[in-house]
C-alpha positions as CSV (number, residue, x, y, z in Angstrom):
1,X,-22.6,111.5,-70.1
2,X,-24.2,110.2,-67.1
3,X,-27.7,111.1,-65.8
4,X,-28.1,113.2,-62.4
5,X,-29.4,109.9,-61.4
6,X,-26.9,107.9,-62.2
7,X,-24.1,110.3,-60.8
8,X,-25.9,110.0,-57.6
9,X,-26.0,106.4,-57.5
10,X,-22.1,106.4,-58.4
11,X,-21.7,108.8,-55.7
12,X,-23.6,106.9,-52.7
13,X,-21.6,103.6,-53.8
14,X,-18.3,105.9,-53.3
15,X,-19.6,107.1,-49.7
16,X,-20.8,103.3,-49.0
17,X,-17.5,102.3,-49.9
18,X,-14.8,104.8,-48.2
19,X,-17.2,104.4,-45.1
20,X,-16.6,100.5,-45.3
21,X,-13.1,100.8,-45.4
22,X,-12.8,103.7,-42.5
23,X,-14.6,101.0,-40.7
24,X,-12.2,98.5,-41.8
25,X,-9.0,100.3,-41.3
26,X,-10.2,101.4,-37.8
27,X,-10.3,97.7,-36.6
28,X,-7.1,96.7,-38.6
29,X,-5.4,100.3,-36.7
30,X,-7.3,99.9,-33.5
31,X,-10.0,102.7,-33.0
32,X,-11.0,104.0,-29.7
33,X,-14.0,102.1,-30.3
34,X,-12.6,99.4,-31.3
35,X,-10.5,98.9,-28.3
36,X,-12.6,99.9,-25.6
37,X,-15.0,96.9,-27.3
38,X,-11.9,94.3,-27.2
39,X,-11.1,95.8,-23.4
40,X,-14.4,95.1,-22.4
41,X,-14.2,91.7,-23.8
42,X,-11.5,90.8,-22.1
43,X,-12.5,92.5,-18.9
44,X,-15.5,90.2,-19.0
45,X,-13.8,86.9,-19.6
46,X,-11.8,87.8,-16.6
47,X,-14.7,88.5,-14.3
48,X,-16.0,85.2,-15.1
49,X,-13.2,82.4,-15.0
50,X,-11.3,84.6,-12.6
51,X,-10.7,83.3,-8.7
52,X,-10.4,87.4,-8.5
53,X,-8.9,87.7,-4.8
54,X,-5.0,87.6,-5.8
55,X,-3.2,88.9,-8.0
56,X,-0.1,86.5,-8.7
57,X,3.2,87.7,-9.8
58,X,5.7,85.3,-12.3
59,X,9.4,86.5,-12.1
60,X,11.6,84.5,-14.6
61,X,15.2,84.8,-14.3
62,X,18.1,84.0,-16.8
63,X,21.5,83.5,-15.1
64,X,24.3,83.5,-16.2
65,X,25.8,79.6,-16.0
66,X,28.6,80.4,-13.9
67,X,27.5,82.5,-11.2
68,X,24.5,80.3,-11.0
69,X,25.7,78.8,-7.1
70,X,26.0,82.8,-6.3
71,X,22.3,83.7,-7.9
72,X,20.8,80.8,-5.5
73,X,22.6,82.9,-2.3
74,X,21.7,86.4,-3.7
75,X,17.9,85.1,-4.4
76,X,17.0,83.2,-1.1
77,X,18.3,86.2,0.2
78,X,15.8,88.6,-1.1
79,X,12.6,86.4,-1.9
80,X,13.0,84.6,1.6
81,X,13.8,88.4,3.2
82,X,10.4,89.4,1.8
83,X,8.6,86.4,2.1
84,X,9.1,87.1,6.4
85,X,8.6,90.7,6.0
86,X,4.6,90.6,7.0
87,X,4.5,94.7,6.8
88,X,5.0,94.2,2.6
89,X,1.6,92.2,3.0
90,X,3.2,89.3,0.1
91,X,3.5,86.1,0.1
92,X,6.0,83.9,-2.1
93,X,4.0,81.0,-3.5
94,X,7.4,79.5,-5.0
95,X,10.8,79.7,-6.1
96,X,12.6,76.9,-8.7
97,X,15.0,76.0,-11.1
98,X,14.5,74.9,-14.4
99,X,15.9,71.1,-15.0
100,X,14.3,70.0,-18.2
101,X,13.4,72.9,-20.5
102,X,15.1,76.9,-20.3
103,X,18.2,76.1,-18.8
104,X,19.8,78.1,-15.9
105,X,16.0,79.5,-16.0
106,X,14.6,80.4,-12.6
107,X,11.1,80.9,-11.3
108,X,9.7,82.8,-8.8
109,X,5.9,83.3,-8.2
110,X,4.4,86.0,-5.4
111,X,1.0,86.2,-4.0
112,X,-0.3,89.8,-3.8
113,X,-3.5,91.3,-1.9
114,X,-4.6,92.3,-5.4
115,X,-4.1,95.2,-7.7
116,X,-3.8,97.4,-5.2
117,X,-2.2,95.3,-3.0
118,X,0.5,94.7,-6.0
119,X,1.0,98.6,-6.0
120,X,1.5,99.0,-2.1
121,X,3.7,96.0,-1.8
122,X,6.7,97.4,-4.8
123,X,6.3,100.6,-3.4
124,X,7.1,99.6,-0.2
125,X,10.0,97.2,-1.8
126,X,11.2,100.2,-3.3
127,X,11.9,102.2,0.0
128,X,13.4,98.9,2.4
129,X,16.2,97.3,2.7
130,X,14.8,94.3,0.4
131,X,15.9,96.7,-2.4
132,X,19.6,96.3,-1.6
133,X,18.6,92.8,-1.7
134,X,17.2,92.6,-5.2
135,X,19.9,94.8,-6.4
136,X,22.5,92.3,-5.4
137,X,21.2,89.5,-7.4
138,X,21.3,91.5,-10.7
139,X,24.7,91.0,-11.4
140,X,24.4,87.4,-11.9
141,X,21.0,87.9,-14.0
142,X,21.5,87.6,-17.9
143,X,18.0,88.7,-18.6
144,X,14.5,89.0,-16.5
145,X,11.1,89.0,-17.1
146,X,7.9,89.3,-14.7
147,X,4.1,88.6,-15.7
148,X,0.9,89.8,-13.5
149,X,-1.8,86.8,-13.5
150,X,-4.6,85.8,-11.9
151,X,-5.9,82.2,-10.4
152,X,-8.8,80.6,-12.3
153,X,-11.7,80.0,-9.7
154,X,-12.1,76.2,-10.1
155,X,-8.3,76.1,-9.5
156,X,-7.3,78.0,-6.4
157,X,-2.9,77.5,-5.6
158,X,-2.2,75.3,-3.1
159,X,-1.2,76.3,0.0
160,X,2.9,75.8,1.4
161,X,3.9,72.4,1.7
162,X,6.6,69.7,1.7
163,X,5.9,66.7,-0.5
164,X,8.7,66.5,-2.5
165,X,9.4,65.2,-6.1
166,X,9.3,67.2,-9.0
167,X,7.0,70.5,-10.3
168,X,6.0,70.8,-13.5
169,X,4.8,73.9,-15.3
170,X,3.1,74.2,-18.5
171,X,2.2,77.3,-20.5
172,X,0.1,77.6,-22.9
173,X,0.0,81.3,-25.8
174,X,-3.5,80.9,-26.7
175,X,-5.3,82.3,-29.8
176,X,-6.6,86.0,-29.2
177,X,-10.2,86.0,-27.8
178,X,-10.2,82.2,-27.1
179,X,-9.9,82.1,-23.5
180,X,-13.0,81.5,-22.3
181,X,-13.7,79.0,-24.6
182,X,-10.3,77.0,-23.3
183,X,-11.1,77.4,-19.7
184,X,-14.3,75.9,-20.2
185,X,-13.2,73.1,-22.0
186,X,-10.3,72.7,-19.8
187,X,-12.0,72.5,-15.9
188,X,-14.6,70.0,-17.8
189,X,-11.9,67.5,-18.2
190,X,-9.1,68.5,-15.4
191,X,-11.5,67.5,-12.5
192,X,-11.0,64.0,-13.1
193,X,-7.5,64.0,-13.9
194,X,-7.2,65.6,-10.2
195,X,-7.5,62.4,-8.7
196,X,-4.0,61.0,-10.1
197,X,-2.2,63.8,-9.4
198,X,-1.6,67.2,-7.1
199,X,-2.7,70.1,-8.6
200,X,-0.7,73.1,-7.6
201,X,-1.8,76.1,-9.9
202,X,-3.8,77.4,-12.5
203,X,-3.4,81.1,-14.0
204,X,-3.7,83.4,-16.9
205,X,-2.0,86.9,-17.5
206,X,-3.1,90.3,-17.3
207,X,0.1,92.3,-17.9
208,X,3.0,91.3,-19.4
209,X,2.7,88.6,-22.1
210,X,-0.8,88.3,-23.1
211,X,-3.5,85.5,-24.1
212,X,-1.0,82.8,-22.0
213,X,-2.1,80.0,-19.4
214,X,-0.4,78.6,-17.1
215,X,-0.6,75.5,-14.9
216,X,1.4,73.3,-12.2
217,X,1.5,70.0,-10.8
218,X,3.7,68.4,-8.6
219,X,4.7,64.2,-8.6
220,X,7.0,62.4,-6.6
221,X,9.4,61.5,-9.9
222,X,9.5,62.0,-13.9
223,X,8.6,58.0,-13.9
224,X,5.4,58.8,-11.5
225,X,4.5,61.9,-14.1
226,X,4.6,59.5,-16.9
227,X,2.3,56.8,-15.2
228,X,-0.7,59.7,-13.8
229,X,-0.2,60.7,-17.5
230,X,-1.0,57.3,-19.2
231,X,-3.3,56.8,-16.6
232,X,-5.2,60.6,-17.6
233,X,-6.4,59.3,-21.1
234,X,-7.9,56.3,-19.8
235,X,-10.2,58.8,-17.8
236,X,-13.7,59.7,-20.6
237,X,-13.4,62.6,-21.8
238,X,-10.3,63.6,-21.8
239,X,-8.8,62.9,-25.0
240,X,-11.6,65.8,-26.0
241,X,-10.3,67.8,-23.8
242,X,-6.9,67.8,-24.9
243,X,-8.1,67.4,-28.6
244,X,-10.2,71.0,-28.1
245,X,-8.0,73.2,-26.0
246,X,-4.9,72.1,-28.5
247,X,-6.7,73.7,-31.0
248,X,-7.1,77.1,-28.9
249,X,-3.1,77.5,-28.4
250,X,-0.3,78.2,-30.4
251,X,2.2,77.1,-29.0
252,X,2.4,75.0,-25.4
253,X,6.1,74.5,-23.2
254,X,6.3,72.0,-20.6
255,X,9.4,72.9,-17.7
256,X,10.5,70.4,-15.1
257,X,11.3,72.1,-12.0
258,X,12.9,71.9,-8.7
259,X,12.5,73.6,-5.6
260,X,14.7,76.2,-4.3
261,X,15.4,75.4,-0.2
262,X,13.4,78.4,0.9
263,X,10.7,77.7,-1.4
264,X,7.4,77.3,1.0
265,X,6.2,75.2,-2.1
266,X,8.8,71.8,-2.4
């Protein structure tokens, strides 16, 4: 028989113990508390690698392979319609199509006047003509995603230009809760590479697919990309660069893109 002193010794270890594993079961299940702290992470990280003026918006399109001469009409129809519609208050950074990576994969980026400037501008989408317009392309659409992101501050998109050549975009699903570590170790080492090459674009998401980083450049040919490349890990530092923020992701893609004609990026 135990003791009243042992029995409550037994019994505290009992309490210490279920309380551990409500504690640990609420983090595995995502308390309230729990996710208000991770929110707030996040939320922070934002605030301080953020540009925070824009609110960027990623369309990805899949077409179908045969229709893909009838997507190009249907899209320039509506992303160039809203592109000259200054009353929607949006601004198309970019339309292209996939050459090396996702095939019959299109990309379209908008520029919004924030959050709230993302919620005025589909609203008013919604209730235009521009609707029809989107509508129309659908038919040749196999599937469709869209991302919200924002521009890192060190790395504000470049305005609309002609240079020509060839885009490429690289994304990057990061480990959970390593962003900040990645930016920092990234704009340490990018600012020298900037001289080889043009820099069109750096973001992260906010809704859709989560923890991912993307970022564009433009050359005048894949031979030209190859040579600023060789040419980047001559530059000190920069094999640590890669070396760290390689660590931080996943998995990376890299997509070779080309301009669409009404593309005010090309």
């Amino acid at each position: 028989m135990l003791s009243s002193i042992a029995k409550r010794s037994v019994h505290k270890v009992a309490l210490s113990g279920a309380r551990r594993t409500i504690s640990v079961q609420s983090l595995l299940h995502g308390s309230p508390e729990a996710k208000k702290a991770g929110d707030i992470e996040v939320q922070q990280h934002s605030r301080i690698v953020a540009r925070g003026k824009y609110v960027h918006g990623f369309e990805v399109h899949r077409v179908t392979p045969g229709a893909i001469d009838e997507y190009k009409a249907a899209a320039e129809k509506y992303y160039a319609g809203i592109k000259d519609a200054p009353e929607l208050h949006v601004k198309l950074t970019g339309s292209w199509e996939t050459v090396v990576g996702q095939q019959d994969t299109f990309v379209h980026i908008l520029e919004y006047e924030n959050y709230a400037g993302f919620d005025k501008t589909t609203e008013l989408i919604r209730t235009s003509e521009h609707a029809k317009a989107y509508k129309a392309l659908l038919p040749y659409v196999t599937s469709r995603s869209t991302q919200l992101t924002q521009e890192f501050a060190f790395f504000p998109t470049a305005p609309p230009h002609a240079q020509g050549g060839v885009f490429e975009l690289r994304s990057y699903q990061l480990k959970p809760g390593t962003l900040l570590e990645w930016e920092n170790a990234w704009r340490r080492g990018i600012e020298a590479r900037r001289k080889f090459v043009a820099p069109v674009g750096a973001w992260f998401s906010q809704v859709g697919r989560l923890h991912q980083v993307h970022h564009m450049w433009q050359y005048p040919s894949l031979e030209a990309r190859k040579e600023m490349r060789e040419k980047a890990w001559q530059i000190d530092g920069w094999a640590e660069t890669v070396s760290k923020t390689s660590q931080l992701a996943k998995h990376m893609d890299s997509f070779i893109l080309l301009p669409l004609s009404y593309s005010p990026l090309k």
